[in-house]
PyMOL Python script that loads the backbone (N, CA, C, O; Angstrom):
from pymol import cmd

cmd.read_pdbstr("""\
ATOM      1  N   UNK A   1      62.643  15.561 -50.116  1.00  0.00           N
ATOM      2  CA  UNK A   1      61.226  15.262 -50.182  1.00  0.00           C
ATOM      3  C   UNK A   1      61.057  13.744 -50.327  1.00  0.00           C
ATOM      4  O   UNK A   1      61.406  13.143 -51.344  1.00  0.00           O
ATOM      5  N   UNK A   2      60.525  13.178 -49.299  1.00  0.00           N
ATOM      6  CA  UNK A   2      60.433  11.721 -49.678  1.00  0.00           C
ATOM      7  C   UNK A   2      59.693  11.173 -50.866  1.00  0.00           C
ATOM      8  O   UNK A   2      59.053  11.980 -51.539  1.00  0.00           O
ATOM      9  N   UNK A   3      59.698  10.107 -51.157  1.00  0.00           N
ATOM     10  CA  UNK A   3      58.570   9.675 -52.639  1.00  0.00           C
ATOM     11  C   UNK A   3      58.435   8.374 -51.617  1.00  0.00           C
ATOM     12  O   UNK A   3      59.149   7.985 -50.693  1.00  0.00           O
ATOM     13  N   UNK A   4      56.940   7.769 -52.315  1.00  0.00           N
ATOM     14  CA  UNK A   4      56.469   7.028 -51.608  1.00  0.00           C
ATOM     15  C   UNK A   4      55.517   6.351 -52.673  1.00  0.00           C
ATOM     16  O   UNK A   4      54.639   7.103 -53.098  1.00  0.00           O
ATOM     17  N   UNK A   5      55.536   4.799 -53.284  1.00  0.00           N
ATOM     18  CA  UNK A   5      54.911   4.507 -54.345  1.00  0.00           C
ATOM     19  C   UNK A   5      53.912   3.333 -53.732  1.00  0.00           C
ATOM     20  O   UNK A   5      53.989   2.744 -52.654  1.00  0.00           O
ATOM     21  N   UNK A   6      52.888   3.198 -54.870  1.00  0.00           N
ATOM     22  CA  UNK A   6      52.072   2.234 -54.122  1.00  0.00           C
ATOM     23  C   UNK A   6      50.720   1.634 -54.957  1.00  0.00           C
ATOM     24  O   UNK A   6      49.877   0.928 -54.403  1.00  0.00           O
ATOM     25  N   UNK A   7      50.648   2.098 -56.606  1.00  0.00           N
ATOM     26  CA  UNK A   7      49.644   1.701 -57.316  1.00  0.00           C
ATOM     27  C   UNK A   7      49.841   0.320 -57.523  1.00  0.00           C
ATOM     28  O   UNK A   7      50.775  -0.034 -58.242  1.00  0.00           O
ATOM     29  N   UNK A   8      49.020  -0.600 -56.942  1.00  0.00           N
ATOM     30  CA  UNK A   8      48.657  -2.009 -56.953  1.00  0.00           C
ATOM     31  C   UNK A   8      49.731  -2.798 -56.651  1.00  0.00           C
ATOM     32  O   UNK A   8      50.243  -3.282 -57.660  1.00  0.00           O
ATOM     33  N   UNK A   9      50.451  -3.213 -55.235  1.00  0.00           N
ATOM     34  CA  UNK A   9      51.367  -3.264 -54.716  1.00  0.00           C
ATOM     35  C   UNK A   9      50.884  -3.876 -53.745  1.00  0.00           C
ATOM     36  O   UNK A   9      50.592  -3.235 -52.735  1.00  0.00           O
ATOM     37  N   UNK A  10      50.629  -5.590 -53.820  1.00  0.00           N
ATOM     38  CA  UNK A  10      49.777  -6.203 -53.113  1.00  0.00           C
ATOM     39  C   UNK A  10      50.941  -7.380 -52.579  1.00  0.00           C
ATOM     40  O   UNK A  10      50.452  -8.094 -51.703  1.00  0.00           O
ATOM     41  N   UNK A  11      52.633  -7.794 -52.984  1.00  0.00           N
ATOM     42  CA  UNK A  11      53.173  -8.817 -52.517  1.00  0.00           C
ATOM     43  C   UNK A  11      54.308  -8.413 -52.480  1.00  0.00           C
ATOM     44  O   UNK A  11      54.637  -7.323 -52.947  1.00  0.00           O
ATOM     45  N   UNK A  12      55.334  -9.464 -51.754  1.00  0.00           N
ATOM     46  CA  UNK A  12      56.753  -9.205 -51.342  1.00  0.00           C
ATOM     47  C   UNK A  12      57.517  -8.653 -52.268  1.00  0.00           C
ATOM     48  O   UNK A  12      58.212  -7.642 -52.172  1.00  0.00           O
ATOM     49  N   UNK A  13      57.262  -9.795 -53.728  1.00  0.00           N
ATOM     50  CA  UNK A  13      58.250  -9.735 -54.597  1.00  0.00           C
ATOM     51  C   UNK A  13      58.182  -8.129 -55.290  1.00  0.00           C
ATOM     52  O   UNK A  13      59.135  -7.391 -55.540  1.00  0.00           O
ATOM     53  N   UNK A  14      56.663  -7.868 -55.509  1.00  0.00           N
ATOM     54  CA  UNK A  14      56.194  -6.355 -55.661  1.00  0.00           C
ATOM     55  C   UNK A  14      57.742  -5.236 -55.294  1.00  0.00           C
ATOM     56  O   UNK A  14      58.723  -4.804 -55.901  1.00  0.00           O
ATOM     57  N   UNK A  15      57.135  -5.174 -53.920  1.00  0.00           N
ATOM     58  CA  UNK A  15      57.756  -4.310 -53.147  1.00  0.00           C
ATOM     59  C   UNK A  15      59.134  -4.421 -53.384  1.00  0.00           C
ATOM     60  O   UNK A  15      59.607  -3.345 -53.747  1.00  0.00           O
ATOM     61  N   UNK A  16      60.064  -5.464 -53.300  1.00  0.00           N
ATOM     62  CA  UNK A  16      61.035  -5.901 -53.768  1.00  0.00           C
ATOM     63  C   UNK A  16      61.637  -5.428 -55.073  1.00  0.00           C
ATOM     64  O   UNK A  16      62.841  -5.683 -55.101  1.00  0.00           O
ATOM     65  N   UNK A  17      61.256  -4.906 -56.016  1.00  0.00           N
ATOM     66  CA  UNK A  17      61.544  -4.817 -57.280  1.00  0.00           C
ATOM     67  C   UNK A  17      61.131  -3.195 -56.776  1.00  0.00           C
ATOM     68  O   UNK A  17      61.070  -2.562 -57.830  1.00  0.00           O
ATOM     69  N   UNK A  18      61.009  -2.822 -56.316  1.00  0.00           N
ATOM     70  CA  UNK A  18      60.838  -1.005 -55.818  1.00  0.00           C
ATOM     71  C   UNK A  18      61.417  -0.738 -55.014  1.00  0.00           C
ATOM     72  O   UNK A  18      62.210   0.166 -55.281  1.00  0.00           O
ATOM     73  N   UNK A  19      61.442  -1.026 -54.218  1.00  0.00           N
ATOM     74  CA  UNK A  19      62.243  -0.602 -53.041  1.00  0.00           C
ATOM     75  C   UNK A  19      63.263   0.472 -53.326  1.00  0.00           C
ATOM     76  O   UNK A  19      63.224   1.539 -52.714  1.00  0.00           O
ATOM     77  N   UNK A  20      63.911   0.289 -53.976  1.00  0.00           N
ATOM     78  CA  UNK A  20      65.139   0.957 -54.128  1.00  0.00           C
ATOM     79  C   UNK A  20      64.584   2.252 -54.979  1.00  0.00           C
ATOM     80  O   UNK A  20      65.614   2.883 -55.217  1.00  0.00           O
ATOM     81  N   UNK A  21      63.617   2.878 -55.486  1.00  0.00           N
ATOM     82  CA  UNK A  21      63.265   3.587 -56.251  1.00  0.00           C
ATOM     83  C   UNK A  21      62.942   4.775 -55.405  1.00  0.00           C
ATOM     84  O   UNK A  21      63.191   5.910 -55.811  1.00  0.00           O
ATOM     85  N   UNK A  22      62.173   4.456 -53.767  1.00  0.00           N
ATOM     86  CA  UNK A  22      61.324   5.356 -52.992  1.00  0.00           C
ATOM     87  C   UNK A  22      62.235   5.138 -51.386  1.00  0.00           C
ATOM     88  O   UNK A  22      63.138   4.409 -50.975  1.00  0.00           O
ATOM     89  N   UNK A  23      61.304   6.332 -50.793  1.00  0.00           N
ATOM     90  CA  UNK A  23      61.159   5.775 -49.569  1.00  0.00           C
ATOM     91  C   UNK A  23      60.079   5.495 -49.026  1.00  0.00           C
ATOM     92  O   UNK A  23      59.958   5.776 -47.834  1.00  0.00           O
ATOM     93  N   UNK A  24      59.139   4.954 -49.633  1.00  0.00           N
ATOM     94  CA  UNK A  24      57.908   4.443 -48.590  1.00  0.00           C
ATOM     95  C   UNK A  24      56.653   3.554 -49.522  1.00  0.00           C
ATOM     96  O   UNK A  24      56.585   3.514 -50.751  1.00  0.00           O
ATOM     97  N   UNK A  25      56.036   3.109 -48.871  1.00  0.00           N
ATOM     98  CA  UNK A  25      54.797   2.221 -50.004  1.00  0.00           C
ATOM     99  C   UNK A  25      53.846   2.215 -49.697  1.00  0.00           C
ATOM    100  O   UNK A  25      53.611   2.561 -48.540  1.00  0.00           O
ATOM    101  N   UNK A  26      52.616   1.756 -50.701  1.00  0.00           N
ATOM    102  CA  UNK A  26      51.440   2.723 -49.984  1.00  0.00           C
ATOM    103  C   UNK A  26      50.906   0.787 -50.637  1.00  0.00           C
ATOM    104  O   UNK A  26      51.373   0.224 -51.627  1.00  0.00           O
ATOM    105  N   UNK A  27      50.002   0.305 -49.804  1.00  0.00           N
ATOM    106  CA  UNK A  27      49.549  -0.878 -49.840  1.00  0.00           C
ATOM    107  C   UNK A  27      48.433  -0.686 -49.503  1.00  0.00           C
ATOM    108  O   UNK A  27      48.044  -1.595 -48.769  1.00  0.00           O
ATOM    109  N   UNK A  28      47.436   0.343 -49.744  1.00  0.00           N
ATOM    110  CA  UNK A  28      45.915   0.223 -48.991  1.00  0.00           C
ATOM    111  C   UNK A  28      44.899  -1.074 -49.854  1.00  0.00           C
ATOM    112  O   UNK A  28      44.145  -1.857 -49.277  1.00  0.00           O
ATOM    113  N   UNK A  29      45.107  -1.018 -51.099  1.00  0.00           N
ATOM    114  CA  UNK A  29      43.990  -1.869 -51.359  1.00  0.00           C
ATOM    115  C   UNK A  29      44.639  -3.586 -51.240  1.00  0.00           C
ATOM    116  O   UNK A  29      43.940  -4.522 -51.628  1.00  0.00           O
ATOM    117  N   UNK A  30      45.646  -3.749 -50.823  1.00  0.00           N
ATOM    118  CA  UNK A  30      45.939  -5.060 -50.422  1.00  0.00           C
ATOM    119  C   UNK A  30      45.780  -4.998 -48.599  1.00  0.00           C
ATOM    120  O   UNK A  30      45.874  -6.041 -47.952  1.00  0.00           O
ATOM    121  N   UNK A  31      45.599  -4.003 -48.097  1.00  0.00           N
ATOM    122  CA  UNK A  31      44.737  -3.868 -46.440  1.00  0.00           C
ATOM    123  C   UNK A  31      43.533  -3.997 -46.634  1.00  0.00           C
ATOM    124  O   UNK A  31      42.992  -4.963 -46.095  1.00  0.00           O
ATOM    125  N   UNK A  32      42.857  -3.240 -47.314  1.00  0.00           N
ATOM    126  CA  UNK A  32      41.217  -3.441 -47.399  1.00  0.00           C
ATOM    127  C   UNK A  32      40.807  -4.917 -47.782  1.00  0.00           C
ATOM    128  O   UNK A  32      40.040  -5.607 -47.110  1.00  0.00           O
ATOM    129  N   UNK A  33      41.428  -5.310 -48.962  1.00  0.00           N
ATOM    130  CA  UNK A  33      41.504  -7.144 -49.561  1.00  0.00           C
ATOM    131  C   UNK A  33      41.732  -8.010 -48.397  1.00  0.00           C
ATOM    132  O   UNK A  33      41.057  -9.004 -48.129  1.00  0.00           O
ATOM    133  N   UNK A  34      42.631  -7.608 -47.789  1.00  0.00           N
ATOM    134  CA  UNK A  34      42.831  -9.033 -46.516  1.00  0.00           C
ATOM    135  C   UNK A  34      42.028  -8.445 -45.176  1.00  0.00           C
ATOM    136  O   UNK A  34      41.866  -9.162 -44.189  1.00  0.00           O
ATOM    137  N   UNK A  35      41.569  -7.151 -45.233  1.00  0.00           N
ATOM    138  CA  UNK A  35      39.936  -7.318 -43.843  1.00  0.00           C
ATOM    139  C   UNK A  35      38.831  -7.890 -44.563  1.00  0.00           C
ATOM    140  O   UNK A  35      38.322  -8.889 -44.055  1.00  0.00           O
ATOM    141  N   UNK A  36      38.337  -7.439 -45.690  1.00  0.00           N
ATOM    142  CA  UNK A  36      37.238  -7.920 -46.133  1.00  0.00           C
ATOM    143  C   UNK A  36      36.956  -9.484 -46.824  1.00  0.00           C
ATOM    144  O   UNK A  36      35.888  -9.979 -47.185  1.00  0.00           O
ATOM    145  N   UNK A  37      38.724 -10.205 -46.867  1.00  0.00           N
ATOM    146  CA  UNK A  37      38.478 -11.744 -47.084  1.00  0.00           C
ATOM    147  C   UNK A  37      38.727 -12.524 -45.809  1.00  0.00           C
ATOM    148  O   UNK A  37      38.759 -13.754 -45.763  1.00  0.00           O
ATOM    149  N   UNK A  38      38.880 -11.807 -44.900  1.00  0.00           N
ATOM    150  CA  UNK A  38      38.973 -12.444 -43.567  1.00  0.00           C
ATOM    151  C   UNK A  38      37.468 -12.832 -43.297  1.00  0.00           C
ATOM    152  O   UNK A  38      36.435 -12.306 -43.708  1.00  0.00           O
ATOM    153  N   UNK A  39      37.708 -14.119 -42.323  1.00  0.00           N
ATOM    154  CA  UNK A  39      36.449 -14.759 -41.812  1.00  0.00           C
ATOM    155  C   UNK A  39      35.706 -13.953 -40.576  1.00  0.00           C
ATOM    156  O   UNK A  39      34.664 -14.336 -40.044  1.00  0.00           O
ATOM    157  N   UNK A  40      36.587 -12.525 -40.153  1.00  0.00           N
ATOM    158  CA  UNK A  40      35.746 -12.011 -39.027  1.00  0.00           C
ATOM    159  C   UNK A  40      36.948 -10.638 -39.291  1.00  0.00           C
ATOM    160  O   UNK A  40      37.932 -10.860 -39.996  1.00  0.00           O
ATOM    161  N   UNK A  41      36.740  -9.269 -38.662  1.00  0.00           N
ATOM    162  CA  UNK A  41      36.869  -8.536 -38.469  1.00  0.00           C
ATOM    163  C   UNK A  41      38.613  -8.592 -37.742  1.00  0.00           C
ATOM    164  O   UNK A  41      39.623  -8.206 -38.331  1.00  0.00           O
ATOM    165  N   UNK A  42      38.565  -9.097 -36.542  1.00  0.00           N
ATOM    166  CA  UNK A  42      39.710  -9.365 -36.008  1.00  0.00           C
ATOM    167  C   UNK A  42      40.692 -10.165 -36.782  1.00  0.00           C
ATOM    168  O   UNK A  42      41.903  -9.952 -36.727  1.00  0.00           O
ATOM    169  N   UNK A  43      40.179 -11.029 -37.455  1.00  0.00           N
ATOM    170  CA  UNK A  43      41.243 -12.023 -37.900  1.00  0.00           C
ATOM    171  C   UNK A  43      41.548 -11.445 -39.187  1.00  0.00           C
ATOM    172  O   UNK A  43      42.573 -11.862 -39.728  1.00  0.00           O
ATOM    173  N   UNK A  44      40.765 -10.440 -39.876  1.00  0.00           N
ATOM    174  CA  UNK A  44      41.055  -9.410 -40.856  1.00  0.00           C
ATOM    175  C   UNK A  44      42.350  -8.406 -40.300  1.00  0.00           C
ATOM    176  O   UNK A  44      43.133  -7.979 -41.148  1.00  0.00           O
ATOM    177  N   UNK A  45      42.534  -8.067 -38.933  1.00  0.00           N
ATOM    178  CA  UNK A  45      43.274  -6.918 -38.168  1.00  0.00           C
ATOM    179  C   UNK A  45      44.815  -8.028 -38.331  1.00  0.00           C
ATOM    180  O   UNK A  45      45.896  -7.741 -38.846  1.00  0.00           O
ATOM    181  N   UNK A  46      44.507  -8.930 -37.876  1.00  0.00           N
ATOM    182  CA  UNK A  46      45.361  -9.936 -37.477  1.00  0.00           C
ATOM    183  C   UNK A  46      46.144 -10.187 -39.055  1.00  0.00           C
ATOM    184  O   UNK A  46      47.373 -10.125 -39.024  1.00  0.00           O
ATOM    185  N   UNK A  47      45.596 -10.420 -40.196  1.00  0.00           N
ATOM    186  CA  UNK A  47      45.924 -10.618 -41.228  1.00  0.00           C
ATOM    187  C   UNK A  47      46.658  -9.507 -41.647  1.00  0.00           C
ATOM    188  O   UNK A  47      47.752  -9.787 -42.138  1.00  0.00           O
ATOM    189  N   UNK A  48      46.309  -8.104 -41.579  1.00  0.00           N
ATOM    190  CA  UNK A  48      47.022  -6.900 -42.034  1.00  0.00           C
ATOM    191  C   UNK A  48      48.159  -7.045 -41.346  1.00  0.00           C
ATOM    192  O   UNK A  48      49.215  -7.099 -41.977  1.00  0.00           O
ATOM    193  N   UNK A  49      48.156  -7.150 -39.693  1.00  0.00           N
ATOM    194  CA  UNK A  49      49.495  -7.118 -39.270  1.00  0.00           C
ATOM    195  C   UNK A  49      50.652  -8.496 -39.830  1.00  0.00           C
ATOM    196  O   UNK A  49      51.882  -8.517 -39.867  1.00  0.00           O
ATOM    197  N   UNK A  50      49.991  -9.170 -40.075  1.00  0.00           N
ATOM    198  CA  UNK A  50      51.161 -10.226 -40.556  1.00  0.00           C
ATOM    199  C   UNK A  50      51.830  -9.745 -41.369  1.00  0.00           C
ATOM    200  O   UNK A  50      53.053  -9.612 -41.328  1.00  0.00           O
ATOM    201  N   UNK A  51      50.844  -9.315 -42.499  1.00  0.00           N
ATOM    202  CA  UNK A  51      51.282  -8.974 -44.046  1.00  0.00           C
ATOM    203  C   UNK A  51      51.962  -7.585 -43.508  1.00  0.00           C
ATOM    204  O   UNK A  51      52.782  -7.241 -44.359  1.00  0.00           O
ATOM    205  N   UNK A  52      51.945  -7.041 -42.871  1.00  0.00           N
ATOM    206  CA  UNK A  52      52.747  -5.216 -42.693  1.00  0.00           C
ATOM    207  C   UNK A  52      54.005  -5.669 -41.951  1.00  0.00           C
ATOM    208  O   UNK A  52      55.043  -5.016 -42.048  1.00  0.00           O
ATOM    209  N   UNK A  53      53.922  -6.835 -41.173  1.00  0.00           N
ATOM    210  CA  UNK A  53      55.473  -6.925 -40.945  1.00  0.00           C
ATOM    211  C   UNK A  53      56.292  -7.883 -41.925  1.00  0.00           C
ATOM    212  O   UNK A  53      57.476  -7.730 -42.228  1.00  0.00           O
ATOM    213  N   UNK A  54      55.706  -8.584 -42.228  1.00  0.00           N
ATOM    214  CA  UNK A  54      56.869  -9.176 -43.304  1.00  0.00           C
ATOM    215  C   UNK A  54      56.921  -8.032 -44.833  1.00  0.00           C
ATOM    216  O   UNK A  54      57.500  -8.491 -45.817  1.00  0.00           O
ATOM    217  N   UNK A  55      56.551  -7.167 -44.894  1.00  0.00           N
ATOM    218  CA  UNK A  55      56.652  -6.239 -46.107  1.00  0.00           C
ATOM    219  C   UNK A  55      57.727  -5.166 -45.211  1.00  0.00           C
ATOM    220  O   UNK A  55      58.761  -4.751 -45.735  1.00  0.00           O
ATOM    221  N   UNK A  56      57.377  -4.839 -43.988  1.00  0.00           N
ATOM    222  CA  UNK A  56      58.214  -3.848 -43.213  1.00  0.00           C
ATOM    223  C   UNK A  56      60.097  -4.245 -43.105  1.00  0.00           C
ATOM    224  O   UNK A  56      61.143  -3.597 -43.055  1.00  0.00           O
ATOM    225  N   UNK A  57      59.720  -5.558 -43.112  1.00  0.00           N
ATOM    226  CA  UNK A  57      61.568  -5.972 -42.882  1.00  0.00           C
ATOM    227  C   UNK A  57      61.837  -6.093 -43.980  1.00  0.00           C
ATOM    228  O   UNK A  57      63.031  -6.369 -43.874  1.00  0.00           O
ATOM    229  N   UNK A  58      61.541  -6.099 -45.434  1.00  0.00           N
ATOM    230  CA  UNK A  58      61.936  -5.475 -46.904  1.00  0.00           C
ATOM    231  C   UNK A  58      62.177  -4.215 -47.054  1.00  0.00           C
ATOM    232  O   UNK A  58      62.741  -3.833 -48.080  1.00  0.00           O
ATOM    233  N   UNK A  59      61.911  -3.589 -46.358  1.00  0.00           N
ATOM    234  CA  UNK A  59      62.445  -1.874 -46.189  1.00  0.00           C
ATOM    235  C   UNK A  59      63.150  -1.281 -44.858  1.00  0.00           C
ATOM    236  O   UNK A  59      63.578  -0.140 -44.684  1.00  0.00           O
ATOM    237  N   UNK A  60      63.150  -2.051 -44.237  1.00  0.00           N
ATOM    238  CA  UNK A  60      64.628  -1.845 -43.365  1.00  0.00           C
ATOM    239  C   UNK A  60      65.822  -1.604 -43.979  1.00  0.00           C
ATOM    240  O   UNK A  60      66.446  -2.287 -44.790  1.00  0.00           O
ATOM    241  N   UNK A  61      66.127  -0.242 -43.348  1.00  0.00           N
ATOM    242  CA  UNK A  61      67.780  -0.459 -44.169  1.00  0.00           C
ATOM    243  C   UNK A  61      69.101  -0.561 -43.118  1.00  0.00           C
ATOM    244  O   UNK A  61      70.238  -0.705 -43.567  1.00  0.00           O
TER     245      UNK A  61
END
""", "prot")
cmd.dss("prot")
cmd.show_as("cartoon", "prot")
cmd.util.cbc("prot")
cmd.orient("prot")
């Protein structure tokens, strides 16, 4: 059964210090935080994907 953690789990180092506990992370309110401090909608989309791939190659195994 996988586990998958994610209460307030907004940066690298975060994730980093878990990783090894789960298999998966749940980051929604640090997605919602970087659309709604973005200067437009797109550059909000644009911001999630940055932040989801540099958190994604911390859980590569």
């Amino acid at each position: 059964l996988p586990l998958a953690l994610g209460f307030g789990l907004s940066n690298r180092e975060q994730i980093n210090q878990i990783k090894g506990y789960c298999d998966g992370i749940i980051v929604g309110s640090k997605i919602l935080a970087l659309i709604l401090e973005a200067d437009s909608f797109k550059q909000g989309i644009k911001e999630v994907e940055n932040f989801t791939l540099s958190v994604s190659n911390i859980l590569k195994v």
